[in-house]
C-alpha positions as CSV (number, residue, x, y, z in Angstrom):
1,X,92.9,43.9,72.4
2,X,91.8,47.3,70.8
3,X,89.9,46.9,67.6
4,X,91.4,48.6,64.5
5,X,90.6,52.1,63.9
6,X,89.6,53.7,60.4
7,X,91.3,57.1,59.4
8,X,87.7,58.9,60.2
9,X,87.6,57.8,63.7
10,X,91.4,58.4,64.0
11,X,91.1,61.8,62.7
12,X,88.3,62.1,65.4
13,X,90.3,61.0,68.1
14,X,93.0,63.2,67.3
15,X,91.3,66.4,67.2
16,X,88.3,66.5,69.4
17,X,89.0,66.0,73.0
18,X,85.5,65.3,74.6
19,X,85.6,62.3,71.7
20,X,89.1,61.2,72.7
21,X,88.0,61.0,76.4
22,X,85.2,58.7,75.8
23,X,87.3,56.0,73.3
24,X,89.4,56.3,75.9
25,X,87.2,56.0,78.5
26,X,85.7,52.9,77.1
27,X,88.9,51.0,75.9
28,X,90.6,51.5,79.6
29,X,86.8,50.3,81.6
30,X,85.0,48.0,78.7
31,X,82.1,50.1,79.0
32,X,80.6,53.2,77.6
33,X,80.9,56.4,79.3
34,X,77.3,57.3,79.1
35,X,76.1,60.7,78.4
36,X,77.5,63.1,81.5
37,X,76.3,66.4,80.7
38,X,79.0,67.5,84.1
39,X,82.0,65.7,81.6
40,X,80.7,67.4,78.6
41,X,81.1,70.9,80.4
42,X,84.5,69.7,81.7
43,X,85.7,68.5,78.4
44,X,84.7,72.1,76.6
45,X,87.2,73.9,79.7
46,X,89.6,71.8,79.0
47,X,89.3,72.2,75.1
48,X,89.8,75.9,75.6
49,X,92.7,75.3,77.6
50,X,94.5,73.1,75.2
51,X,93.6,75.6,72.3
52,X,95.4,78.0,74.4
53,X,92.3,80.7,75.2
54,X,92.7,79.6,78.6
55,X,95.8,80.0,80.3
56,X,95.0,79.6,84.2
57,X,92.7,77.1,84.9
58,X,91.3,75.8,88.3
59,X,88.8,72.8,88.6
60,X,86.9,71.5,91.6
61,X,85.0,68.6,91.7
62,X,83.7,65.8,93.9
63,X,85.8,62.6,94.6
64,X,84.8,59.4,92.3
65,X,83.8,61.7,89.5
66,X,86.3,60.5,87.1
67,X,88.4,64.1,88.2
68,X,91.9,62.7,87.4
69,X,91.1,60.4,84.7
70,X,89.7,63.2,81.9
71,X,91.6,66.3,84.0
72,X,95.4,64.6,84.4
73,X,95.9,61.2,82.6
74,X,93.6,62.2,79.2
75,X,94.5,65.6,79.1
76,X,98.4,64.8,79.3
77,X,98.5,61.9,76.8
78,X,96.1,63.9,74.4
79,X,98.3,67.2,74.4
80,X,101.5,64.9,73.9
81,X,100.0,62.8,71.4
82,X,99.2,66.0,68.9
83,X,102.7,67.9,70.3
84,X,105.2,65.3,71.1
85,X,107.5,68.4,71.8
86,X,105.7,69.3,74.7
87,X,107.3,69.3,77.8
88,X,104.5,68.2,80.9
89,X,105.4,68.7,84.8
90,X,102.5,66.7,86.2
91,X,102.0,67.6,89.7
92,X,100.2,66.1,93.0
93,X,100.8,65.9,96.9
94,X,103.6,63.7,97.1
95,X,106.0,61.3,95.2
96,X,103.8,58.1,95.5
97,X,100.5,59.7,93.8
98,X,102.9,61.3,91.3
99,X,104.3,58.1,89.9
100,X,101.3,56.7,89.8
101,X,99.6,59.7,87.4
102,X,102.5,59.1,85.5
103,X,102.0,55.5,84.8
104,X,98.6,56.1,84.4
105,X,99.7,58.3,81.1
106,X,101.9,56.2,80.1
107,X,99.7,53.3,80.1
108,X,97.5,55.4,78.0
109,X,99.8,56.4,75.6
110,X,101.5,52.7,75.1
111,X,97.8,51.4,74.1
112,X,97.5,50.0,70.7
113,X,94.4,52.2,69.8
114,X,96.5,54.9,71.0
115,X,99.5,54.3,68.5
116,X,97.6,54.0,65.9
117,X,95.8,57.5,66.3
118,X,98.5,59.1,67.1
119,X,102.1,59.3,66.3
120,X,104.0,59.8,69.3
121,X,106.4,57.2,70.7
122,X,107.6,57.4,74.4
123,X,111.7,57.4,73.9
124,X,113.0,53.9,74.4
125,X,115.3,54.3,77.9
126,X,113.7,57.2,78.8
127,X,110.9,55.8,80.5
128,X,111.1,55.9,84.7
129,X,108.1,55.7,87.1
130,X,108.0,59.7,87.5
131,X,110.3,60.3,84.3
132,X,109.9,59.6,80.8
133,X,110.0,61.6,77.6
134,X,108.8,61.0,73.4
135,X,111.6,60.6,70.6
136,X,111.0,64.2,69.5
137,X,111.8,65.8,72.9
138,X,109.1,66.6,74.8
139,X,108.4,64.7,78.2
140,X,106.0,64.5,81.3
141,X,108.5,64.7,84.6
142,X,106.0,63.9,87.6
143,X,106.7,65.1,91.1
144,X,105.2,65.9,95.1
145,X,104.6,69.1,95.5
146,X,107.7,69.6,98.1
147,X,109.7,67.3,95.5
148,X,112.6,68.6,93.5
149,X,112.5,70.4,90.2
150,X,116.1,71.6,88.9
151,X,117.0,71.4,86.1
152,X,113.0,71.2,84.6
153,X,111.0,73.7,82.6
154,X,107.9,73.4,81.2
155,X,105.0,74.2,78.9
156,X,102.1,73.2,80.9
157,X,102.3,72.5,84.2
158,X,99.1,69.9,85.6
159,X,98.6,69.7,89.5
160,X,96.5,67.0,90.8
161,X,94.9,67.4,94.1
162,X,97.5,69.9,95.8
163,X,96.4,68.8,99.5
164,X,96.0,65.4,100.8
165,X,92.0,65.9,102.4
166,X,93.9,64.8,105.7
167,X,95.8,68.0,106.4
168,X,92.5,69.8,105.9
169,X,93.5,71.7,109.6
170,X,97.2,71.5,109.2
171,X,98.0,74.6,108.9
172,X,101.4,74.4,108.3
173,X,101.0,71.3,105.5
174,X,98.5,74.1,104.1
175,X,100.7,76.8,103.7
176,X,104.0,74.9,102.4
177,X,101.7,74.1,99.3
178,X,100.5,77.6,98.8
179,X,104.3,78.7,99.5
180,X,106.0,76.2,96.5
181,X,103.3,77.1,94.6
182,X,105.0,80.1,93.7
183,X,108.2,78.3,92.7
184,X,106.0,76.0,90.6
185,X,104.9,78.4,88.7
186,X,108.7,80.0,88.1
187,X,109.0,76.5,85.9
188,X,107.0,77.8,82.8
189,X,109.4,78.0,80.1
190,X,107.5,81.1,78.9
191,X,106.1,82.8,81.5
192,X,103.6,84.4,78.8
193,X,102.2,81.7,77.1
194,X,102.8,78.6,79.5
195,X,99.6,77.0,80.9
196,X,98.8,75.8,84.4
197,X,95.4,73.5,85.7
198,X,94.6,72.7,88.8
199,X,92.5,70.0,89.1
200,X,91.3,69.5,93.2
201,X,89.0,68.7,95.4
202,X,87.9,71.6,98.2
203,X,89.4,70.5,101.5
204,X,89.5,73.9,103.4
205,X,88.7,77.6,103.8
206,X,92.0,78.8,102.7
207,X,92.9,75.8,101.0
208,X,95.5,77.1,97.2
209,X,91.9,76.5,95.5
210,X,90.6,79.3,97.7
211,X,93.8,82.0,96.1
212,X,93.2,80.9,92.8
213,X,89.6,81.7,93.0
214,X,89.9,84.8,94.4
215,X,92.6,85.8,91.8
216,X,90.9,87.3,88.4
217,X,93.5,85.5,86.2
218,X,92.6,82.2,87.1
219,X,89.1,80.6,85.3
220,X,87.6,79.0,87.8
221,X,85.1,75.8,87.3
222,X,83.8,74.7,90.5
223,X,81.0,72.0,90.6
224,X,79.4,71.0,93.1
225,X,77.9,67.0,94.2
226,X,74.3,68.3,93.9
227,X,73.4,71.9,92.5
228,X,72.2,74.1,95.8
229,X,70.9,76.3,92.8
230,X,69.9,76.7,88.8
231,X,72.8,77.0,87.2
232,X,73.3,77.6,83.1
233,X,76.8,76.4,82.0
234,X,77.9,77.1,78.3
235,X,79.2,74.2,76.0
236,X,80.3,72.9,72.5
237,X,78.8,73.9,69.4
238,X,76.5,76.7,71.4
239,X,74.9,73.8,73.2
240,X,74.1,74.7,76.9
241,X,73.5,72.6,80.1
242,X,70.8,73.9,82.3
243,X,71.4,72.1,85.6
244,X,68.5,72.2,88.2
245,X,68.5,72.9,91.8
246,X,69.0,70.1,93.6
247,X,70.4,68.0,90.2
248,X,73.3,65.0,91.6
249,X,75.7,65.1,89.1
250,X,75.9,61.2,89.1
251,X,72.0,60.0,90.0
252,X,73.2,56.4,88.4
253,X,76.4,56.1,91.1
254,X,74.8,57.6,94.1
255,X,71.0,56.4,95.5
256,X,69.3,58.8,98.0
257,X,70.7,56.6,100.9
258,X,74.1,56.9,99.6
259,X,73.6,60.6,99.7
260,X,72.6,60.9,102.8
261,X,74.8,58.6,104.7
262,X,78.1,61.1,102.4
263,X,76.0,64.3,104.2
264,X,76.1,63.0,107.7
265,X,79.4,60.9,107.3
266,X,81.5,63.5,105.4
267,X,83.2,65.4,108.0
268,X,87.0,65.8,107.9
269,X,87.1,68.1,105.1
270,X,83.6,68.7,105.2
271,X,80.9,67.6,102.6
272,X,80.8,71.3,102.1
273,X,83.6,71.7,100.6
274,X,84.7,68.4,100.2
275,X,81.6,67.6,98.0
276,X,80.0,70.9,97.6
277,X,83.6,72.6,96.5
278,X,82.1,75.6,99.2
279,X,80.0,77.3,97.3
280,X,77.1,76.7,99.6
281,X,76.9,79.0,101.7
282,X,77.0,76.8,104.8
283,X,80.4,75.5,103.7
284,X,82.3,74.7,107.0
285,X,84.6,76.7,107.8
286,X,88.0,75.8,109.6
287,X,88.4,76.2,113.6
288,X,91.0,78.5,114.9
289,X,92.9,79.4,118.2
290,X,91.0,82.7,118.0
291,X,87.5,81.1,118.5
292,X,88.2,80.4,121.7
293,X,87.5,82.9,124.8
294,X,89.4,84.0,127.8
295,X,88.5,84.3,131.3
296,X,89.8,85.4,134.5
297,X,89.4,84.2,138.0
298,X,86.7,86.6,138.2
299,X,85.1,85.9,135.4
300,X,83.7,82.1,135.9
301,X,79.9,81.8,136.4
302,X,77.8,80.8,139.0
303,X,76.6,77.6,137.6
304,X,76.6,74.2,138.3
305,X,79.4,72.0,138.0
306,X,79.3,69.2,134.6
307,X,82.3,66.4,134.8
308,X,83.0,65.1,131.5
309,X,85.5,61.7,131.6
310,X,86.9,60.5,128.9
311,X,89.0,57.5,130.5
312,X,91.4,55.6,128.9
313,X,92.7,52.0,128.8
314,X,95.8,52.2,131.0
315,X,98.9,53.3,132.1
316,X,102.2,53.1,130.0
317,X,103.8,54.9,127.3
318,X,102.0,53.7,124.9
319,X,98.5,54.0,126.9
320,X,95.4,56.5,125.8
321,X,95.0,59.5,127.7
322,X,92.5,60.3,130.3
323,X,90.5,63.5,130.2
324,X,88.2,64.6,132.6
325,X,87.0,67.9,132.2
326,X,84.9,70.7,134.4
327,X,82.3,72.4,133.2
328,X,79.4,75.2,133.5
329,X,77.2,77.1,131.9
330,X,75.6,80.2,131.5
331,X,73.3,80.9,128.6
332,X,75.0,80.1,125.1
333,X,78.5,79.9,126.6
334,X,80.3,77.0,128.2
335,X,83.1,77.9,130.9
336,X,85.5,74.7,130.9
337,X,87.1,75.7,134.3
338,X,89.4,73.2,135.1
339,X,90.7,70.3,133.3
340,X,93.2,67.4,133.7
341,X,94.8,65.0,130.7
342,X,97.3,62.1,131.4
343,X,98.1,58.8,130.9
344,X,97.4,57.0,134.1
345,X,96.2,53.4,135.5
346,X,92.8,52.9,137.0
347,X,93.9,53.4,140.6
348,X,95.3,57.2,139.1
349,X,92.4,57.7,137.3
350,X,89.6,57.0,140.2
351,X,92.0,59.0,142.7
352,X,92.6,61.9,139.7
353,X,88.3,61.7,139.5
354,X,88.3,62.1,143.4
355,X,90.4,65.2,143.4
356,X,87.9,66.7,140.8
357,X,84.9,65.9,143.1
358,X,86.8,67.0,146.1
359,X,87.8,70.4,144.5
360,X,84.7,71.3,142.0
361,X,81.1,69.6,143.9
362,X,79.8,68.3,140.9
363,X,76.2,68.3,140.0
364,X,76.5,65.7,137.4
365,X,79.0,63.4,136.1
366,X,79.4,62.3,132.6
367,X,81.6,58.8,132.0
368,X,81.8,58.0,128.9
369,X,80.9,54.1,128.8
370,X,84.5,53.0,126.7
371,X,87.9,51.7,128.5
372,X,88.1,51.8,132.2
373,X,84.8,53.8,132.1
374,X,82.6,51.3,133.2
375,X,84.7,50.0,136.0
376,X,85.2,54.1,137.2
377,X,81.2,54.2,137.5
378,X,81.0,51.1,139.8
379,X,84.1,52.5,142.0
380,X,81.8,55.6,142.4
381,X,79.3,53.6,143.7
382,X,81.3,53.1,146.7
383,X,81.4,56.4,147.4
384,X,77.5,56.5,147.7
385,X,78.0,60.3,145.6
386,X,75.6,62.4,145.9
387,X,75.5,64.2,142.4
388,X,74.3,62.4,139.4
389,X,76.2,60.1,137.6
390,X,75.5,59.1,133.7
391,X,77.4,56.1,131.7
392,X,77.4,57.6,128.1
393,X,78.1,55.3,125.3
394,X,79.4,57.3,122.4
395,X,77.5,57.9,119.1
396,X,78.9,58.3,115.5
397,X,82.6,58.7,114.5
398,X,84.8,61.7,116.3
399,X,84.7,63.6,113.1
400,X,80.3,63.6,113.4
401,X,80.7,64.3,117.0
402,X,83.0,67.6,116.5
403,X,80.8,68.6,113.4
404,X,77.6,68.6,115.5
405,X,79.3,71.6,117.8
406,X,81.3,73.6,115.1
407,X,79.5,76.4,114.7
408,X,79.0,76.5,118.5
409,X,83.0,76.5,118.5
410,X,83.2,79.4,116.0
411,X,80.6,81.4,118.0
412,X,83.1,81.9,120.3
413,X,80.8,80.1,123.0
414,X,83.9,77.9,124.6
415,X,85.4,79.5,127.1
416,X,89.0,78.8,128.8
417,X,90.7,79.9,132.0
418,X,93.5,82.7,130.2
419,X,96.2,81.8,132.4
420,X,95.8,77.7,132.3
421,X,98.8,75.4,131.6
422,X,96.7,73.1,129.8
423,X,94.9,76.0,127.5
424,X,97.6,75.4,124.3
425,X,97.1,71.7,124.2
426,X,93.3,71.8,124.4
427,X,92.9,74.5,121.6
428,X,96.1,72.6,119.5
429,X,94.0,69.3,119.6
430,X,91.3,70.6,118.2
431,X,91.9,72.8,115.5
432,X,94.8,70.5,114.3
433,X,91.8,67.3,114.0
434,X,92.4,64.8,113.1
435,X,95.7,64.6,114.9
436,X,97.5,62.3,117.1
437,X,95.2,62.6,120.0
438,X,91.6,63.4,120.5
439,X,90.9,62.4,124.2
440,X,90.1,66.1,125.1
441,X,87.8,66.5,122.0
442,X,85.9,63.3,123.3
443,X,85.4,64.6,127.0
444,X,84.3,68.2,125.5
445,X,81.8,66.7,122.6
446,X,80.4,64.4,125.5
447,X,79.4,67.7,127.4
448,X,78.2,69.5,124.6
449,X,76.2,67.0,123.5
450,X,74.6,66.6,127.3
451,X,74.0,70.0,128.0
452,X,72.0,70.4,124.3
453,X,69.2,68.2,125.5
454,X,68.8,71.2,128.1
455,X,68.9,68.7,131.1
456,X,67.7,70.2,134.6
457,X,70.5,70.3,136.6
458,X,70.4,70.4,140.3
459,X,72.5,73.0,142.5
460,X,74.1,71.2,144.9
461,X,74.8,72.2,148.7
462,X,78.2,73.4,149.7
463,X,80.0,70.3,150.9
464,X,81.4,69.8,154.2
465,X,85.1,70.2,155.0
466,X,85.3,68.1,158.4
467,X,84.0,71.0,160.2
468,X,82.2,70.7,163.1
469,X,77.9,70.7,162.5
470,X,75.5,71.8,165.7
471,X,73.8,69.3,166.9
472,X,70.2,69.0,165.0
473,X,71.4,69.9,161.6
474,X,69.8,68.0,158.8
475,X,73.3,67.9,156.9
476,X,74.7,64.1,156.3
477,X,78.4,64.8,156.5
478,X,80.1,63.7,153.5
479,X,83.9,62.9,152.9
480,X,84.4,63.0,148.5
């Protein structure tokens, strides 16, 4: 139960925000906040929003840095507790995280310390998960971004993480938010003075974040996990926060192994933007249909022949696919020449695998050592092949794999047949990860991740179509 307040700390409460974050901070957790000098700077944007100098506001920060908590739920109960007119359309990207910001406020706003600071009462019947309004008029009305908003106006208008990080290459998903953020925006009641936040994390390129900072209305507060420079950011009072190169914004939260493994395990958005907000300057960018080359049937290489096999577990409707994948290469580019992607039984696959051998004389073969992989490289054996065969057992997630070749990919150094059936899928399975499928990413990250060690690969002889050989030759005829 919340201790009674005097009028000097209620009078606090009620007019200083950065104060009213950290009572509220420690009533809701039971502990202090500590000093944050990151929540300090936050606390001072969002001051000059609520006293109106700021009218367009857009803040990016890391996950788990208490974004929601001071941005949405404390900013929203504050303004309606000193203006119980106000009328509040809290917004996120769907229904479910909406209601749940909403309760969040109202949770605050029902607390006992929070009734006796302030005098706002939430209207009794008027109080739905996404829906609920004060006695004097004003109300909070949350809502998913693609949810409906007839018949509601407002004053301020909060939007809470516009993307969900998992459409961070859904480019559709990307541009419905940019597209209703226009009719979010026709929603201020006065189009002069109403207020807008945005409170998000980075998740792409051309994510809304990346309109709103481009557009010189907006103030834009972007910080980053760890500083990739000295930075000077201006505060209460005069005060100033010098932050260092290289300062974590929560040393306490995150030890240097916890770092790390966010660096190498971030992937899908990024931790460059995801973490960084993309203000490094090796923020990932997305992959697009357009980083991919075109060849004709005169333009493949002489080069050696790479298999890459992705096999899956079996046939069905329901089975994984099977990829298997030819490749060469000649200097920094990488020709996939032919490629086939079903779902198929063992006895498919190994014949399928046969017809690649028959039709492509590999030099090597790469199987990667998952599903019907390992029984594929003992049916080979039967064969007695004469290229080299490797059993690869996968390392990291999908999401590391891809990351390690992106900037490859946006070279422009995978090439594709121009006039290949299978040329749409391939390119739509990549730039739309993580999707549905990946089988064709795992067959192409296998390869690229062989053919980076810089392996020696053997030319091998033309093979031997059942034609006739003079006596004396030193050619063992083969029938792949």
């Amino acid at each position: 139960m919340s201790r009674s307040i005097d009028r000097q700390l209620a009078r606090l409460l009620r007019k200083d925000f950065p104060a009213f974050v950290a009572y509220a901070f420690q009533e809701q957790h039971g502990d202090r906040l500590g000093h944050q000098h990151y929540v300090d700077y936050l606390c001072y944007e969002i001051t000059q929003f609520i006293s109106e100098n700021t009218k367009r506001l857009l803040i990016n920060l890391p996950p788990q840095h208490l974004k929601t908590f001071v941005c949405t739920v404390c900013l929203a109960a504050f303004m309606l507790g000193n203006n119980p007119r106000i009328r509040l359309l809290v917004v996120a990207y769907d229904d479910s995280y909406a209601a749940k910001l909403a309760r969040a406020i109202r949770e605050l706003m029902d607390a006992s310390w929070f009734q006796q600071v302030f005098l706002t009462r939430i209207k009794t019947g008027h109080d739905r998960a996404t829906d609920f309004g004060t006695a004097e008029g004003g109300y909070v009305y949350a809502v998913g971004a693609q949810g409906r908003l007839t018949g509601y106006t407002a004053d301020v208008i909060i939007y809470d993480d516009p993307h969900q990080f998992g459409d961070w290459q859904n480019q559709r998903a990307k541009d419905a938010v940019k597209d209703s953020f226009t009719t979010l925006l026709s929603r201020l009641q006065n189009k002069t003075k109403g207020r807008v936040i945005v409170v998000a994390h980075r998740v792409a390129e051309d994510d809304l974040s990346s309109e709103l900072i481009s557009d010189p209305r907006w103030k834009c507060v972007q910080i980053p996990f760890i500083a990739p420079r000295a930075k000077t950011y201006r505060m209460h009072d005069g005060r100033y926060w010098v932050r260092p190169r290289g300062d974590l914004l929560r040393p306490d939260a995150y030890p240097a192994d916890a770092v790390e493994e966010l660096k190498r395990g971030q992937v899908s958005p990024p931790y460059a933007l995801f973490h960084q907000q993309g203000i490094d300057k090796h923020a990932s960018r997305a992959i697009k249909a357009e980083h991919f080359g075109s060849f004709d049937k005169f333009g493949e290489p002489i080069a050696p022949v790479v298999l890459s096999i992705d096999p899956g577990q079996s046939g069905g409707i329901n089975a994984s696919r099977s990829a298997i994948q030819a490749w060469k290469a000649f200097g920094r580019s990488f020709y996939l020449i032919d490629q086939s992607c079903e779902q198929c039984d063992f006895t498919q696959l190994a014949k399928e695998v046969r017809r690649f051998i028959r039709r492509h004389n590999p030099s090597v073969m790469l199987i990667e050592k998952t599903a019907n992989g390992p029984a594929l490289y003992s049916d080979l054996n039967k064969m007695k092949p004469r290229f080299e065969r490797k059993l690869i057992s996968p390392r990291g997630t999908k999401g590391e794999r891809l990351e390690q070749h992106r900037s490859a990919i946006l070279n422009c150094s995978i090439w594709l047949p121009a006039d290949a059936l299978w040329r749409g899928p391939f390119i739509d399975e990549i730039v739309s990860f993580p999707g549905h499928f990946d089988d064709q990413i795992d067959a192409m990250t296998q390869y690229l991740d062989f053919i980076a060690t810089k392996p020696m690969i053997k030319v091998m002889p033309p093979r031997e179509h059942g034609i006739a050989v003079a006596m004396g030759s030193e050619f063992v005829r083969r029938r792949f």
